[in-house]
N, CA, C and O atoms as CSV, one atom per row, in Angstrom:
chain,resi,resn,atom,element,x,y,z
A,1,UNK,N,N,-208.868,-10.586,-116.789
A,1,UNK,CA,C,-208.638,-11.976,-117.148
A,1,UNK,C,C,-207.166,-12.351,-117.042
A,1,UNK,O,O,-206.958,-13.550,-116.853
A,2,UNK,N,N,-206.312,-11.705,-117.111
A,2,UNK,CA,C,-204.757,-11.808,-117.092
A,2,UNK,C,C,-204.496,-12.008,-115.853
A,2,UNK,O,O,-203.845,-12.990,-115.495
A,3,UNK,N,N,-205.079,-10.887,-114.804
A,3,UNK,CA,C,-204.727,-11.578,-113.282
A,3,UNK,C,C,-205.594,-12.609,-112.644
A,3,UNK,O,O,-205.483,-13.187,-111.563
A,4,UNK,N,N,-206.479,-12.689,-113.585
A,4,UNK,CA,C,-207.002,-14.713,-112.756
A,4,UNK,C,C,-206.143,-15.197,-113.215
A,4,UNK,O,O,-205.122,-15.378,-112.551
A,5,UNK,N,N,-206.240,-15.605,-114.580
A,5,UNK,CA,C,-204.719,-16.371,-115.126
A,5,UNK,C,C,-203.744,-16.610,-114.541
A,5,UNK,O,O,-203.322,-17.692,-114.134
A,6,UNK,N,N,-203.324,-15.590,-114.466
A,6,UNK,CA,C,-202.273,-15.601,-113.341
A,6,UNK,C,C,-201.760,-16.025,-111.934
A,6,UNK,O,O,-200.663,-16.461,-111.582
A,7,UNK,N,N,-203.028,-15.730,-111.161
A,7,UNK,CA,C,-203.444,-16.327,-110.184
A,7,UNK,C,C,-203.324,-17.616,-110.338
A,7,UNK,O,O,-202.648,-18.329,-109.596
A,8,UNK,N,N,-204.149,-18.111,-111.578
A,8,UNK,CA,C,-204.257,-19.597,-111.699
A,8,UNK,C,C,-202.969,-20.707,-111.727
A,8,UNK,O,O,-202.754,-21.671,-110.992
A,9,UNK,N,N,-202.366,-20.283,-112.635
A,9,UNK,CA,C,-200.639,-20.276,-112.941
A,9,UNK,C,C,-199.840,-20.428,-111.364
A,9,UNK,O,O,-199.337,-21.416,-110.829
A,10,UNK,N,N,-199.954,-19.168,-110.954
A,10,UNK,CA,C,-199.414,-19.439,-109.577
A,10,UNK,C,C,-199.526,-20.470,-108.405
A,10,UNK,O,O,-198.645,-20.968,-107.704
A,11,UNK,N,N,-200.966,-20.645,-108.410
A,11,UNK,CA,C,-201.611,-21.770,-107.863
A,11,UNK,C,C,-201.353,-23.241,-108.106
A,11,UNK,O,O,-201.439,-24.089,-107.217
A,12,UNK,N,N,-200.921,-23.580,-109.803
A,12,UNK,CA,C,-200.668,-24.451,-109.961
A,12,UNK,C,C,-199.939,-25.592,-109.076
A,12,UNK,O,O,-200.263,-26.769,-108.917
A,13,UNK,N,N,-198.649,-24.727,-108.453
A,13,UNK,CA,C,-197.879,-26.048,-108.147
A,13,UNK,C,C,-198.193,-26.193,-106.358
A,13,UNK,O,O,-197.594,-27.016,-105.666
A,14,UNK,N,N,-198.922,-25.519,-105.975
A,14,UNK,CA,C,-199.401,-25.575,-104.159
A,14,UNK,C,C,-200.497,-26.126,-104.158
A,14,UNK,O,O,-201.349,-26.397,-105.004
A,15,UNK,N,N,-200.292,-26.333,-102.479
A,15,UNK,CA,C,-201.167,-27.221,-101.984
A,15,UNK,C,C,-201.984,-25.931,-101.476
A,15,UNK,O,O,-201.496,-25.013,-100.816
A,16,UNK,N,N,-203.418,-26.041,-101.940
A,16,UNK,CA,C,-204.392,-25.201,-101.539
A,16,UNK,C,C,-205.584,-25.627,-100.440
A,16,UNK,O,O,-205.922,-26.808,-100.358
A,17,UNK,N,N,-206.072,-24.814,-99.777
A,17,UNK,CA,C,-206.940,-25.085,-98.716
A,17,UNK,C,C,-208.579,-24.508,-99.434
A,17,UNK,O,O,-208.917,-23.397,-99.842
A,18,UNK,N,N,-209.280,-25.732,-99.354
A,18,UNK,CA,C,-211.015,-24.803,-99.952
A,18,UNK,C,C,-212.349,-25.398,-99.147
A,18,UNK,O,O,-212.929,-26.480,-99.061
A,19,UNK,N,N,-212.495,-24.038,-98.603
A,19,UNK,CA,C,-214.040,-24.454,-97.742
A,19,UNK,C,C,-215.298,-23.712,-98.699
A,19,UNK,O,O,-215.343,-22.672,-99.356
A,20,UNK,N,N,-216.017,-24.521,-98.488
A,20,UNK,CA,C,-217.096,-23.870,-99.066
A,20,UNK,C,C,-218.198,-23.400,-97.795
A,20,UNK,O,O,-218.704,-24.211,-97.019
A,21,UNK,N,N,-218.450,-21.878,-97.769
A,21,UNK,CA,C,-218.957,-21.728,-96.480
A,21,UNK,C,C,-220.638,-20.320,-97.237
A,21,UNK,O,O,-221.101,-20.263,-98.376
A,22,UNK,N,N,-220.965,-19.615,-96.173
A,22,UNK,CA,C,-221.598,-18.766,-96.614
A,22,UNK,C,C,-221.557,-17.270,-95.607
A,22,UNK,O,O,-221.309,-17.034,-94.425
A,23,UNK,N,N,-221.815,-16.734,-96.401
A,23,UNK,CA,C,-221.903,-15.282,-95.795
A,23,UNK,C,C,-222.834,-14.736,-95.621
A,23,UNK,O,O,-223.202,-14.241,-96.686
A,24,UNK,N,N,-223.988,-14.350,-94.223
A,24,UNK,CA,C,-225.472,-14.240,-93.920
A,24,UNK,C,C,-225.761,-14.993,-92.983
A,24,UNK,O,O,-225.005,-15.951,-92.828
A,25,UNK,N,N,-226.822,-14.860,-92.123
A,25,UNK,CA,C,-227.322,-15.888,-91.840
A,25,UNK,C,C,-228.537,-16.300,-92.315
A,25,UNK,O,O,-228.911,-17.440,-92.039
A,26,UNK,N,N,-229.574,-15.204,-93.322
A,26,UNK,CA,C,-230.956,-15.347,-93.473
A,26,UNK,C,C,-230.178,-15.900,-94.690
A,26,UNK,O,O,-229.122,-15.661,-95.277
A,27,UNK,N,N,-231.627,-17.091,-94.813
A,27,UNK,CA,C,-231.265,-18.084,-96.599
A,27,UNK,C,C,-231.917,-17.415,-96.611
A,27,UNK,O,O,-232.449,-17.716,-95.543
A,28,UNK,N,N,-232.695,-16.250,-97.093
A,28,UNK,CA,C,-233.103,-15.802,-98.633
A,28,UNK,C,C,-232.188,-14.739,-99.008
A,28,UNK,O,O,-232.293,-14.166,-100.092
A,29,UNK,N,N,-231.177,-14.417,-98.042
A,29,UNK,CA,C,-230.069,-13.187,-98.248
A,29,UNK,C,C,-228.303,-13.643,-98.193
A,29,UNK,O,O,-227.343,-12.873,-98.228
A,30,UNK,N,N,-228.298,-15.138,-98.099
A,30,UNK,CA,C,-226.993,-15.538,-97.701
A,30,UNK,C,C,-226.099,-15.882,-99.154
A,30,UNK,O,O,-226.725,-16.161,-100.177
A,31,UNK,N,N,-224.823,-15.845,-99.153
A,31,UNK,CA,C,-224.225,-15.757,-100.139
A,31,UNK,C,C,-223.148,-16.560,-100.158
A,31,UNK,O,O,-221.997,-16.287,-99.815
A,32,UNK,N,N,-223.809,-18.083,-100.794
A,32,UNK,CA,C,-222.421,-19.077,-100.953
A,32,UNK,C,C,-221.186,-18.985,-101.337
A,32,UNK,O,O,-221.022,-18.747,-102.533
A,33,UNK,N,N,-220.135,-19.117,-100.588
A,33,UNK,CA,C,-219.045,-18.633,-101.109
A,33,UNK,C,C,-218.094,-19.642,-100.927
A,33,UNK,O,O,-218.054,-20.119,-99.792
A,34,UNK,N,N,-216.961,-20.290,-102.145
A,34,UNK,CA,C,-216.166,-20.935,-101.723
A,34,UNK,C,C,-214.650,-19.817,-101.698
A,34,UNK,O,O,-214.354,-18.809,-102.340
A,35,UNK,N,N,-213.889,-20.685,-100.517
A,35,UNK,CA,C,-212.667,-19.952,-100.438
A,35,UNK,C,C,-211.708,-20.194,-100.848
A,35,UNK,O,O,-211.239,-20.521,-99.758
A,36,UNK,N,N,-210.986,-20.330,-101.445
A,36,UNK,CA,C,-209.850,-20.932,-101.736
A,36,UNK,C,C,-207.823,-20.322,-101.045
A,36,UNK,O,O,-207.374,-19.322,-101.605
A,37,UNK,N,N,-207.200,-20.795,-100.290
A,37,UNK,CA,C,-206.445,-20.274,-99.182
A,37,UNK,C,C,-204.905,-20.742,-99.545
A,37,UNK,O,O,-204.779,-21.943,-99.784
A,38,UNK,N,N,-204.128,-20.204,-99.589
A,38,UNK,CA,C,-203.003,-20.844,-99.451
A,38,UNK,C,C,-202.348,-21.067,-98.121
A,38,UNK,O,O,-201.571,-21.983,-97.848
A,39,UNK,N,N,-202.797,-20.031,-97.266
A,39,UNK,CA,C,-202.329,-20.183,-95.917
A,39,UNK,C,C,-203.349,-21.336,-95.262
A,39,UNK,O,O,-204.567,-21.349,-95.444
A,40,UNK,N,N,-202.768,-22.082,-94.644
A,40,UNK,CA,C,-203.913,-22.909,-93.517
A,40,UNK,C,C,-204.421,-22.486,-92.427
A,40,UNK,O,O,-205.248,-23.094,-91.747
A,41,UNK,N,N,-203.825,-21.128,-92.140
A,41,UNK,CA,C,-204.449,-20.596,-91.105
A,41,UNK,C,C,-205.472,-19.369,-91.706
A,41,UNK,O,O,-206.374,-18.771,-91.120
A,42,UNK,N,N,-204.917,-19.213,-93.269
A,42,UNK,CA,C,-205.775,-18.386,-93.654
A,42,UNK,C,C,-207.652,-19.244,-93.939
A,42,UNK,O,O,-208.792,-18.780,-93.930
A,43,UNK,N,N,-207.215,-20.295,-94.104
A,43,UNK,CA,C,-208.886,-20.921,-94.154
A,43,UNK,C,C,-209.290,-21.322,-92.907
A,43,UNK,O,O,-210.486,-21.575,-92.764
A,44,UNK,N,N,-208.522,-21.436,-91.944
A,44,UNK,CA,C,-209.116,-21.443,-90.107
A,44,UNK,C,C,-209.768,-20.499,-89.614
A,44,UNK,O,O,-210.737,-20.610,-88.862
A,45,UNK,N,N,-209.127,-19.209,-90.125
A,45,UNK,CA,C,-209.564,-17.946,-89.733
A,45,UNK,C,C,-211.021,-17.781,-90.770
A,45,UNK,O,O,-212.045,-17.478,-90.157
A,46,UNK,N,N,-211.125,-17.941,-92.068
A,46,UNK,CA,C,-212.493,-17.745,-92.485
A,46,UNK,C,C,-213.426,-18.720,-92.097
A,46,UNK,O,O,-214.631,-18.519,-91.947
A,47,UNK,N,N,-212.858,-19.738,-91.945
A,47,UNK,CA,C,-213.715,-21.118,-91.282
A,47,UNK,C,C,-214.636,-20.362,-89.867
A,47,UNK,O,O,-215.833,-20.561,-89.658
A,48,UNK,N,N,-214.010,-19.756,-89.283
A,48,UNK,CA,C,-214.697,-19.252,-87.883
A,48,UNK,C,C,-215.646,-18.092,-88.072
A,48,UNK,O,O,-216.659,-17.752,-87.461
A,49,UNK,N,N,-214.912,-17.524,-89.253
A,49,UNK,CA,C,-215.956,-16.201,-89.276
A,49,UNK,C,C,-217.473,-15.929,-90.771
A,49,UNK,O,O,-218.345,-15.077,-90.946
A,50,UNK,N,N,-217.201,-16.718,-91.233
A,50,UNK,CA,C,-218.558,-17.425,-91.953
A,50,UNK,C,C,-219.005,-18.733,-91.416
A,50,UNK,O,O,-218.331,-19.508,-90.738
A,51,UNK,N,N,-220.572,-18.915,-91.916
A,51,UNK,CA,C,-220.811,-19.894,-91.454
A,51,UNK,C,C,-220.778,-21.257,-92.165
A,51,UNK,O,O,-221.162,-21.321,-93.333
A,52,UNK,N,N,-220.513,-21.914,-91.776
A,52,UNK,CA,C,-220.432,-23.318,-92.204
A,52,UNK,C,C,-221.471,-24.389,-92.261
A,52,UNK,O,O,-221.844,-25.081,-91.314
A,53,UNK,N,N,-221.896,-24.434,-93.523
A,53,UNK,CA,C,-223.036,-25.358,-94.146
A,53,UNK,C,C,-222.895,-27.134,-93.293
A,53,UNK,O,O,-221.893,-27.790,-93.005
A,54,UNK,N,N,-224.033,-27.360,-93.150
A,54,UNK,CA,C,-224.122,-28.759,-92.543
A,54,UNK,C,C,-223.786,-30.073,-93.479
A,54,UNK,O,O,-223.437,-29.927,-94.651
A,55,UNK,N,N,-223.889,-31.067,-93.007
A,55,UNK,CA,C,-223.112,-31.981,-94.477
A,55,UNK,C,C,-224.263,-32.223,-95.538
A,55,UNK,O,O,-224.093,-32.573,-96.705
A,56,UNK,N,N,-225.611,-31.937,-94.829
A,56,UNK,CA,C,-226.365,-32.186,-96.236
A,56,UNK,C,C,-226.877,-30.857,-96.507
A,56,UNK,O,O,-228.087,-30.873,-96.732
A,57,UNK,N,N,-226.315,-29.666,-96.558
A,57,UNK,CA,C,-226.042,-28.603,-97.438
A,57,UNK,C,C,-225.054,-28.620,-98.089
A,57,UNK,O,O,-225.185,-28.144,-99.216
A,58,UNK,N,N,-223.439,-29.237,-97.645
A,58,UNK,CA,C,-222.877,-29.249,-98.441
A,58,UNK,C,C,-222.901,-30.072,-99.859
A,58,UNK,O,O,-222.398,-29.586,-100.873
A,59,UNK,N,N,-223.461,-31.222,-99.845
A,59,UNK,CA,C,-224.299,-32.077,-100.875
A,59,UNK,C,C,-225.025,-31.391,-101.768
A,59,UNK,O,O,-225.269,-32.089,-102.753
A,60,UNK,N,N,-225.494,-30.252,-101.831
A,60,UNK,CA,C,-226.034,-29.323,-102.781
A,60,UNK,C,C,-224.858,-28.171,-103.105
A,60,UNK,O,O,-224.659,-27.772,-104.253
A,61,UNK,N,N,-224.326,-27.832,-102.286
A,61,UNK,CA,C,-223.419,-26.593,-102.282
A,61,UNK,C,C,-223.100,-25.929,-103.924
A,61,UNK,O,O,-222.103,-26.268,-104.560
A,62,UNK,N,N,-223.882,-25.181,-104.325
A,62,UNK,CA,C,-223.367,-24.125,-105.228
A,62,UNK,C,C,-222.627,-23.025,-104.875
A,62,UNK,O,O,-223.244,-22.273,-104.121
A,63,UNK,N,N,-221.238,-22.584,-105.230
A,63,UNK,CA,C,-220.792,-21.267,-104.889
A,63,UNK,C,C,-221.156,-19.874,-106.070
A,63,UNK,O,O,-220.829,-19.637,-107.232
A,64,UNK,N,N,-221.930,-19.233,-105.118
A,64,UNK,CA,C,-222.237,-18.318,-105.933
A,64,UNK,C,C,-221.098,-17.117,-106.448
A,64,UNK,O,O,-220.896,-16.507,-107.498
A,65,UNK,N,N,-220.386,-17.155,-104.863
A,65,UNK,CA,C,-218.563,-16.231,-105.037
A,65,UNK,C,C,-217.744,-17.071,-104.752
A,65,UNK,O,O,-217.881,-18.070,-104.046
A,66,UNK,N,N,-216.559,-16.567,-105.479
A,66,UNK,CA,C,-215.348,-17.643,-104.778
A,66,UNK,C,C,-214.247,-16.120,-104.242
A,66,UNK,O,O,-214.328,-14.927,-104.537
A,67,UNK,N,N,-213.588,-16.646,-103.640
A,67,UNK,CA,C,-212.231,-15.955,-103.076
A,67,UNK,C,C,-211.266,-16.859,-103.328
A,67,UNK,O,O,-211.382,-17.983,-102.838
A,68,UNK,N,N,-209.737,-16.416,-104.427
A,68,UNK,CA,C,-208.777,-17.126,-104.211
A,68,UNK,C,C,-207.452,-16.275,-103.666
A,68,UNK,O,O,-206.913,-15.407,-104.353
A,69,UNK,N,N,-206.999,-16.655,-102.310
A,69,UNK,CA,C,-206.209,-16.059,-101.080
A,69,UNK,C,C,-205.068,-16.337,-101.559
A,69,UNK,O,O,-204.773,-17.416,-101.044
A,70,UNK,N,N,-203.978,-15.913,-102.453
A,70,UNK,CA,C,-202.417,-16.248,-102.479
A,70,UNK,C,C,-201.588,-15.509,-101.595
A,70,UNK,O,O,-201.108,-14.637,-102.319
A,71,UNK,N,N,-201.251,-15.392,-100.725
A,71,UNK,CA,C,-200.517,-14.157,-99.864
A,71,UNK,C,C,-198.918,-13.999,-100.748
A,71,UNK,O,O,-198.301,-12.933,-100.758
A,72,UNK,N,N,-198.490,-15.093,-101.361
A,72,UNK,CA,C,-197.582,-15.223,-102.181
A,72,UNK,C,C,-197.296,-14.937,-103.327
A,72,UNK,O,O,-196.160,-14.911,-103.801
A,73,UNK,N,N,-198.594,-14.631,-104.029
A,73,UNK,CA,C,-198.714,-13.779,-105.626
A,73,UNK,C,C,-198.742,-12.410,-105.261
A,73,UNK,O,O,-199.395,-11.717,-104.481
A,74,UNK,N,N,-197.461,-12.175,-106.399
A,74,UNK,CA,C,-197.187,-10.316,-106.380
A,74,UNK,C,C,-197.344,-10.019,-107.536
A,74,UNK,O,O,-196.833,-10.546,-108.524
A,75,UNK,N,N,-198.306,-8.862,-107.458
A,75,UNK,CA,C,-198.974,-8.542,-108.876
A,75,UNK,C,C,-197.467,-7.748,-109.486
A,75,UNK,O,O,-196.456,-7.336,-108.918
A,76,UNK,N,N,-197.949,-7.787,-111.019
A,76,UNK,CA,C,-197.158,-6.796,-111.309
A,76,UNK,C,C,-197.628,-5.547,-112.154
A,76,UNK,O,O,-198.243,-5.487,-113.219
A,77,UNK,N,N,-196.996,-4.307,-111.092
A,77,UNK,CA,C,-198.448,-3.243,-111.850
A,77,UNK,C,C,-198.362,-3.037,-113.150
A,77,UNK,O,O,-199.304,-2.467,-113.700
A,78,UNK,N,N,-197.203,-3.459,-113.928
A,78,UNK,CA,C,-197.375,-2.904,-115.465
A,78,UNK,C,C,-198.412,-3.823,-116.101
A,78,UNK,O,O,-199.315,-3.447,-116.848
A,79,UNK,N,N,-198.089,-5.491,-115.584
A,79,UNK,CA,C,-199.280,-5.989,-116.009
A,79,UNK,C,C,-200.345,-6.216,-115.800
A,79,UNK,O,O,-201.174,-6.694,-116.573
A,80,UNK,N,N,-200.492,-5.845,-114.515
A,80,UNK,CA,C,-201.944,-6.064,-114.279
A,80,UNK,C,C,-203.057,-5.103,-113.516
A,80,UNK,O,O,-204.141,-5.394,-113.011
A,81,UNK,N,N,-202.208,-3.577,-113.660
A,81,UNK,CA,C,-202.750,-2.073,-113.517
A,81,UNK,C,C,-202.977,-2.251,-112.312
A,81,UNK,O,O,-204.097,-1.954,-111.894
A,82,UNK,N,N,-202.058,-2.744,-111.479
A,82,UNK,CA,C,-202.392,-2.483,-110.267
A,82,UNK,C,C,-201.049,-1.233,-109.625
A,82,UNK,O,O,-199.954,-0.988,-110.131
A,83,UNK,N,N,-201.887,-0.460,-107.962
A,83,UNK,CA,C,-200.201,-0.005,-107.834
A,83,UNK,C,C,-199.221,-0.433,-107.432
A,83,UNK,O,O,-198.058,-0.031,-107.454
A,84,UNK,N,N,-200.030,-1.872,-106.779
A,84,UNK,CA,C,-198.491,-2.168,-106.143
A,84,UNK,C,C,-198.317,-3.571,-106.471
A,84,UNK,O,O,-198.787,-4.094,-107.482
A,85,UNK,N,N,-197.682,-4.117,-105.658
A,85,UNK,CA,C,-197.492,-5.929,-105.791
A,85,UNK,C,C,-198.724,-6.512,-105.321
A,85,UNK,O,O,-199.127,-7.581,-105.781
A,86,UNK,N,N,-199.385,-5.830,-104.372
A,86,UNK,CA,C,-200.255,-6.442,-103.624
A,86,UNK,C,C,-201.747,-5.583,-104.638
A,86,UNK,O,O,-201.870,-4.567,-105.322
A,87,UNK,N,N,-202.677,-6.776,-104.169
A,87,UNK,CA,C,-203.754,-6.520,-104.844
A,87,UNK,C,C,-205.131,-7.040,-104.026
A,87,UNK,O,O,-205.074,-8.109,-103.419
A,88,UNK,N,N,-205.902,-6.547,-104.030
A,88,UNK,CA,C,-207.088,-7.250,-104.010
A,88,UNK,C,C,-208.431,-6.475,-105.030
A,88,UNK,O,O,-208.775,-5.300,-104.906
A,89,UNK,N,N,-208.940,-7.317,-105.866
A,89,UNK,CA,C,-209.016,-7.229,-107.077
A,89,UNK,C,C,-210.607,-8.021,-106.915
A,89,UNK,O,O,-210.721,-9.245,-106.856
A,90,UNK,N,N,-211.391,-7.372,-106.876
A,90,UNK,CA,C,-212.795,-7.467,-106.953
A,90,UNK,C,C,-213.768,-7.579,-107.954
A,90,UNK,O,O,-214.044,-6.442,-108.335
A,91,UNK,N,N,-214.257,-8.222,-108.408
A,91,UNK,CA,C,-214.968,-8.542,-109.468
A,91,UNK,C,C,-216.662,-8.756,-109.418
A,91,UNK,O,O,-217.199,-9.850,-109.244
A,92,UNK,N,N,-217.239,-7.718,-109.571
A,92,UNK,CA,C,-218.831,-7.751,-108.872
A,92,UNK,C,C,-219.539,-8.569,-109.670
A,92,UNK,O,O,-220.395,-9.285,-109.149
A,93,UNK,N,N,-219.342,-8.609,-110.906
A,93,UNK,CA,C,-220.162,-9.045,-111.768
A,93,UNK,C,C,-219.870,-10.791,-111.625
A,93,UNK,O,O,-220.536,-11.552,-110.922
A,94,UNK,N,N,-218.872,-11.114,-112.361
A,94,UNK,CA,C,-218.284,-12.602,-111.997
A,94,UNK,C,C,-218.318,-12.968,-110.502
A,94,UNK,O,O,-218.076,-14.174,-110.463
A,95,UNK,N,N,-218.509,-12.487,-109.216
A,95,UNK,CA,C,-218.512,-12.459,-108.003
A,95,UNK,C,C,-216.987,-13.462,-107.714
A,95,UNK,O,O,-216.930,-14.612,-107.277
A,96,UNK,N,N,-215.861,-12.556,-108.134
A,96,UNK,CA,C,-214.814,-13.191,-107.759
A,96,UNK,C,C,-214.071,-12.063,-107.573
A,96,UNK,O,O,-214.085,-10.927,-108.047
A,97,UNK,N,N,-213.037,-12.999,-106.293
A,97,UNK,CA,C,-212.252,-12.142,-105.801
A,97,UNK,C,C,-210.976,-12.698,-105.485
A,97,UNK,O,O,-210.822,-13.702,-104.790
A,98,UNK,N,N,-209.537,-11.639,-106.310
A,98,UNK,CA,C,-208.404,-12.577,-106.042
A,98,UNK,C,C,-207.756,-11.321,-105.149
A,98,UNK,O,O,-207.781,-10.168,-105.580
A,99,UNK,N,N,-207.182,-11.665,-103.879
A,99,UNK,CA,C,-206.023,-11.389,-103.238
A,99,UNK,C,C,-204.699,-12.201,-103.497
A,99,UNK,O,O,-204.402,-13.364,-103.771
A,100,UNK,N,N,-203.985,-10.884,-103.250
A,100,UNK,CA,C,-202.451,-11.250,-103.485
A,100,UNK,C,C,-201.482,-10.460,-102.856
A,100,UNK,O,O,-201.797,-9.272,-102.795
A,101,UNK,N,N,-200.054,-10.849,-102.216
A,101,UNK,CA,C,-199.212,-9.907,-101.835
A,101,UNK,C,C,-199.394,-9.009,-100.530
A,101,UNK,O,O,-198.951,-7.915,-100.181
A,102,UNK,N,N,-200.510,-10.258,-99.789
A,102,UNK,CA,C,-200.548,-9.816,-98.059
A,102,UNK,C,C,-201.156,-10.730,-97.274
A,102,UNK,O,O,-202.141,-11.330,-97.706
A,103,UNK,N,N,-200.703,-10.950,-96.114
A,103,UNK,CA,C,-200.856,-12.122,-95.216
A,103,UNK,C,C,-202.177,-11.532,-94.378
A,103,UNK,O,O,-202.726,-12.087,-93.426
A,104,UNK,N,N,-202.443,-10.583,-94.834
A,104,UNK,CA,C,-203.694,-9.913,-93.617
A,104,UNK,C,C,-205.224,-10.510,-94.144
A,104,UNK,O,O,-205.999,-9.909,-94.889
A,105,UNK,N,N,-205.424,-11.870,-93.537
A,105,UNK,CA,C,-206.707,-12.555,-93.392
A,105,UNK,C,C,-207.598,-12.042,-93.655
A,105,UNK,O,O,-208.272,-12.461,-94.595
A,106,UNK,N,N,-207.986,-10.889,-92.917
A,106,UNK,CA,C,-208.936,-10.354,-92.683
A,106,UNK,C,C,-209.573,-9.417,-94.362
A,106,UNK,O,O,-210.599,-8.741,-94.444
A,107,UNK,N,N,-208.650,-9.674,-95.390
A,107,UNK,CA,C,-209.386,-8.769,-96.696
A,107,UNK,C,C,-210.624,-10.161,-97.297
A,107,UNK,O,O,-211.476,-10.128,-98.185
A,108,UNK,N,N,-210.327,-10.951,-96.612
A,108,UNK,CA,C,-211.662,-12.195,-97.132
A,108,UNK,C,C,-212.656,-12.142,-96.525
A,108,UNK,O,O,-213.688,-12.680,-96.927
A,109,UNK,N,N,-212.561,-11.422,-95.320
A,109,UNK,CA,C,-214.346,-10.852,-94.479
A,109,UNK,C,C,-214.432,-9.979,-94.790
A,109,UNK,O,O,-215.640,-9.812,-94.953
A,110,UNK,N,N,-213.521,-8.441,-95.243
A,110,UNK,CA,C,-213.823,-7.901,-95.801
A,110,UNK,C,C,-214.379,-7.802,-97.204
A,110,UNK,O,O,-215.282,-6.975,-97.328
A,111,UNK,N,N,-214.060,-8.411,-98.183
A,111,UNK,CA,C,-214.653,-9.275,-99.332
A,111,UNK,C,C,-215.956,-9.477,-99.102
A,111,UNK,O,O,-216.947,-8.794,-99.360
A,112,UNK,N,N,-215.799,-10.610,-98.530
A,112,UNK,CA,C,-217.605,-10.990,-98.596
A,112,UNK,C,C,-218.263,-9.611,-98.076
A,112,UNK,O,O,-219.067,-9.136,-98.878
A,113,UNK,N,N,-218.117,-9.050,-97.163
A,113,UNK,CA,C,-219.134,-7.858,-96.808
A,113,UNK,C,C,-219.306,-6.780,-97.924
A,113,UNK,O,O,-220.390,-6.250,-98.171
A,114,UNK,N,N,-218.052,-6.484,-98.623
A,114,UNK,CA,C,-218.700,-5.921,-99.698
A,114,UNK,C,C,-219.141,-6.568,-100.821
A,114,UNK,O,O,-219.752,-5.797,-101.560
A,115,UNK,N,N,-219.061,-7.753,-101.256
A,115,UNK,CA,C,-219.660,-8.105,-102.092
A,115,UNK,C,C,-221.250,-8.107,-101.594
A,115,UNK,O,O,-222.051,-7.749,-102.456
A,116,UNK,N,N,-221.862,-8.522,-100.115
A,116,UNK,CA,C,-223.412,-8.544,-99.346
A,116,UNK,C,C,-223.235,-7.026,-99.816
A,116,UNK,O,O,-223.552,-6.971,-101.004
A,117,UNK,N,N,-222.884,-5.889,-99.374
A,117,UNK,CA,C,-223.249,-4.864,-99.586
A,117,UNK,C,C,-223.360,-3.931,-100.714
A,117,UNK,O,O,-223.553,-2.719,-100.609
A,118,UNK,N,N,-223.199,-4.709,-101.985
A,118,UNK,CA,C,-223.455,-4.622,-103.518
A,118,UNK,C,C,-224.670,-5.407,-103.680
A,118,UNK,O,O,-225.626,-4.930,-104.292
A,119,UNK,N,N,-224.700,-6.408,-103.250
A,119,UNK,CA,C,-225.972,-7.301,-103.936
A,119,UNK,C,C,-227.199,-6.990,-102.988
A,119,UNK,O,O,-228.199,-6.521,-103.532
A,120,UNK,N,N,-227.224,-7.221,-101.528
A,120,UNK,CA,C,-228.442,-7.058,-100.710
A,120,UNK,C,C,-229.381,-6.083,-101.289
A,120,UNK,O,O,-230.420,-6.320,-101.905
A,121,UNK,N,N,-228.715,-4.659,-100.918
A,121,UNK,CA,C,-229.541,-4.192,-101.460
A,121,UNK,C,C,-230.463,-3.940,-102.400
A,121,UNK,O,O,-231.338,-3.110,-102.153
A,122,UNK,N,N,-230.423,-4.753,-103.903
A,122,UNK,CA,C,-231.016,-4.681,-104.710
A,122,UNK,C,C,-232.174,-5.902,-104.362
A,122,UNK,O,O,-232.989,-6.139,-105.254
A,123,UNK,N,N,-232.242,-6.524,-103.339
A,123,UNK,CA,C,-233.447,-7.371,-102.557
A,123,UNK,C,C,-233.901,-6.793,-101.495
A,123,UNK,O,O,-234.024,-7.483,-100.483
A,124,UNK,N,N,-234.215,-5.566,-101.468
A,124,UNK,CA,C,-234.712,-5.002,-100.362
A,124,UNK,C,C,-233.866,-4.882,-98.835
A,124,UNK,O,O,-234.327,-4.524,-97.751
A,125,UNK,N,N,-232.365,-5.348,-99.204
A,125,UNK,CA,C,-232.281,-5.641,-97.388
A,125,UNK,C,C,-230.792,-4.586,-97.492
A,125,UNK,O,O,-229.909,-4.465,-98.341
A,126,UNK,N,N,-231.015,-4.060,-96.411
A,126,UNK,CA,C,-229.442,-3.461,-96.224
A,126,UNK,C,C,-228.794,-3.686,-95.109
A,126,UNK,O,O,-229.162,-3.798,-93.940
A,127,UNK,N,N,-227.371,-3.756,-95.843
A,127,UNK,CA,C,-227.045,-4.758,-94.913
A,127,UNK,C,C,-226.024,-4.008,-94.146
A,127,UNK,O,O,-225.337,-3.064,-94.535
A,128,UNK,N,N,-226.046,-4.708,-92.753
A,128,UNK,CA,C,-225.092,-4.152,-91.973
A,128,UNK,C,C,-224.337,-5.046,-90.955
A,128,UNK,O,O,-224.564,-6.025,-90.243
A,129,UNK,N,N,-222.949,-3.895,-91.364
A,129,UNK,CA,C,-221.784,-4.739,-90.470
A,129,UNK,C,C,-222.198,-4.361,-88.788
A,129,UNK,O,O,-222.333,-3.265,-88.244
A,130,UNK,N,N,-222.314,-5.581,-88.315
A,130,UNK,CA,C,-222.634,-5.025,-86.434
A,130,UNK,C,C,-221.601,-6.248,-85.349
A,130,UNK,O,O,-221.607,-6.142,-84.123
């Protein structure tokens, strides 16, 4: 709870980028997720690689996970038990996930795939990266 906080805090005074997209393609296995980005190229890049709900899905849109992307928040390990500045900090239960302290895009597809590969399976499906 200290490093959402925190997160949150940090966030305060920027201009943030948020798509709400999903991860899957089968609806009975797909996993709404909003993103939340500080980079603009960091929500271009997830924009392309999840899929993007039509406008009257987005009219319903529940996010079941969120991702919030600061490449600019540096943890600090005494407070927030991490080892380094950088974090990505996974939360299965709350289905949230905060990165911090790296410009590398790519831990938000990684994200969603492990969060699909915690939950699928307990619906019969396993899932795979191809």
């Amino acid at each position: 709870d200290t490093l959402l906080a925190d997160f949150q805090a940090h966030a305060a005074d920027k201009d943030l980028y948020v798509q709400d997209l999903v991860g899957g393609a089968d609806a009975e296995s797909r996993l709404p997720t909003r993103v939340i980005t500080e980079f603009a190229w960091h929500s271009l890049f997830i924009r392309n690689l999840l899929i993007r709900p039509d406008a009257a899905e987005l009219e319903q849109f529940v996010p079941e996970m969120t991702i919030i992307d600061l490449p600019s928040f540096r943890a600090d390990p005494l407070r927030h038990g991490s080892r380094t500045e950088t974090v990505i900090a996974v939360d299965l239960s709350r289905k949230i996930v905060l990165i911090g302290g790296t410009s590398y895009a790519g831990e938000m597809k990684k994200s969603v795939f492990t969060m699909l590969n915690y939950l699928l399976p307990a619906k019969g499906v396993m899932p795979m990266h191809c």
